[in-house]
C-alpha positions, 0 to 999 in steps of 0.5 A: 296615204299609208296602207294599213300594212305600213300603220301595222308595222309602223305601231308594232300592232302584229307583235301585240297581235303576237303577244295577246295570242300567247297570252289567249293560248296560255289562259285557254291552256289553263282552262283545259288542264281544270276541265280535265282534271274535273272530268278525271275526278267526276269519272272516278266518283262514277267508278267508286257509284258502280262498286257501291251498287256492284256491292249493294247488289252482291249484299243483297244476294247474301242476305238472301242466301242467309234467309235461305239457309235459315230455312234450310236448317229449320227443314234439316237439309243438311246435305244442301247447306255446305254448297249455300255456306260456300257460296254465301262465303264467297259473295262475302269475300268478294265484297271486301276485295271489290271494296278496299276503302269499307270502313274498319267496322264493315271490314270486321263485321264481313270478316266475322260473318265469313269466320262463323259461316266457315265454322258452321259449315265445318261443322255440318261437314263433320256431322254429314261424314261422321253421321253424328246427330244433327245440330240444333238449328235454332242455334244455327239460326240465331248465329244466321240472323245476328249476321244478317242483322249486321249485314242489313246495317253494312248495307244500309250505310253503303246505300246512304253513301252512293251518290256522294 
């Protein structure tokens, strides 16, 4: 009567034992690397989700801001405005350095936002240090709502794409 170790060795079963196991760990090996690299990907999608939102929220503050100084020019608050342009001029800025991958338009759009807040708010400077007459804040105003407009459509398209 043989033993079962003497039916193993005699039918090479431990070096097809040997061979299924490498083979196991090969297929299991190959499983991991997808799984992780499928992690990786979902991980970035979640980084690139809490930029858009970072953004939609420093957006928002903006365009708050540019309601407030379209109120403050209207109460020809001129002291106070220099302060509000500067701080409207950074949230911008930073949204475009927090963002590389923003479209042309949006990189534009920002871009042209930052460019006429900065000449208005040298304008006012110069008006508060010449004590020249004080500008006319229905044209201020329009120059702020056409950039909140194209504000308002930069961060709607942002917001349509959070989640994707």
């Amino acid at each position: 009567m043989r033993t079962l170790f003497q039916f193993i060795i005699e039918n090479n079963i431990g070096d097809i034992a040997s061979v299924l196991g490498l083979f196991l760990a090969i297929i299991g090996f190959g499983i991991t690397i997808f799984t992780v690299r499928k992690a990786k990907f979902a991980v970035l999608e979640v980084r690139n989700d809490i930029i858009k939102i970072d953004t939609i929220s420093i957006l928002s503050e903006a365009r708050a801001t540019m309601e407030e100084i379209e109120r403050l020019h209207r109460e020809k608050a001129w002291r106070i405005l220099p302060d509000r342009y500067t701080v409207l001029k950074k949230s911008l800025i930073s949204v475009q350095g927090a963002n590389p991958d923003l479209s042309k338009e949006h990189k534009e759009s920002l871009n042209r936002a930052v460019g006429q807040f900065t000449i208005i708010k040298n304008k006012i400077e110069n008006i508060l240090s010449t004590h020249a007459d004080s500008p006319d804040a229905s044209k201020l105003n329009k120059i702020v709502t056409k950039q909140i407009d194209n504000l308002t459509q930069v961060l709607e398209e942002i917001k349509n794409t959070v989640g994707r």
